[in-house]
N, C-alpha and C positions, 0 to 999 in steps of 0.2 A: 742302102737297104735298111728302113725298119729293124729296132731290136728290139724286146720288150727288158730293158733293165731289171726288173723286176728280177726277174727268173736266175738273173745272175745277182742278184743279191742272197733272192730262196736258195738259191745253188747255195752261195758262202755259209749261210747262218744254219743250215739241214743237219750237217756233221754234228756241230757241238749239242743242237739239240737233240740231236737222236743220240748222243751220250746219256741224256738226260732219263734215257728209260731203257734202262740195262735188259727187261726181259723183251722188247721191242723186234719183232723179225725185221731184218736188214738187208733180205734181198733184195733184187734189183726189181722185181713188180711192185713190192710193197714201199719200197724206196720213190718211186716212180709217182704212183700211186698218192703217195703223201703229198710230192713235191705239186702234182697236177689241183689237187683238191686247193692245198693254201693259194695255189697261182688263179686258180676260179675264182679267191672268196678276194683278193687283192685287188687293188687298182693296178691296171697296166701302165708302166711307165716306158711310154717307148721315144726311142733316139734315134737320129739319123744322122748326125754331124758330134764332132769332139767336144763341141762345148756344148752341146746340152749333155752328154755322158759325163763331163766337168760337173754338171751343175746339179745332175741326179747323183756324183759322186758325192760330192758337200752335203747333200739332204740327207745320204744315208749315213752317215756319221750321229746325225741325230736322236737321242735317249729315245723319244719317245715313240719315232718311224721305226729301229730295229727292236723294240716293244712289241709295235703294233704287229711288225710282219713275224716275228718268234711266237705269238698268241696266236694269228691264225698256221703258223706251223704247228705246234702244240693242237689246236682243235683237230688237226687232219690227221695228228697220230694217232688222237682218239678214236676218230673215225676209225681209219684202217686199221688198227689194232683189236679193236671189238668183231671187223666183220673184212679178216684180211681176202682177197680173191683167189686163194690156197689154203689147200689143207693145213692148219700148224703141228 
């Protein structure tokens, strides 16, 4: 079955950047919410066998891929932090 890698990478790197903005809501819609928007603006990386999840493990080691996918995390808190879909 199809995985989108991706999403388990967005999943890893979410945490330490939602450190990154302490006055940040952290529920689970607005948590959701973020992770959905970066997963749009990303390219999907999907696997179906070990060594291509090998080989998308090697690339994400990479400075300037967990860059690129923390920048569009970082935009999507923006996002959902100006106009969260709850009262704050």
């Amino acid at each position: 079955m199809p995985k989108n890698y991706m999403e388990y990478i967005v999943d890893n790197l979410l945490p330490n950047t939602l450190n990154e903005y302490p006055f940040l809501c952290t529920c689970h819609m607005c948590k959701d919410d973020i992770k959905a928007i970066a997963l749009n603006n990303l390219k999907p990386m999907y696997v179906v066998t070990s060594d291509g999840e090998s080989y998308l493990k090697a690339k994400s080691l990479d400075r300037q891929f967990i860059s690129d996918v923390v920048k569009e995390i970082a935009k999507a808190i923006e996002i959902v932090s100006t106009k969260p879909r709850h009262d704050v």
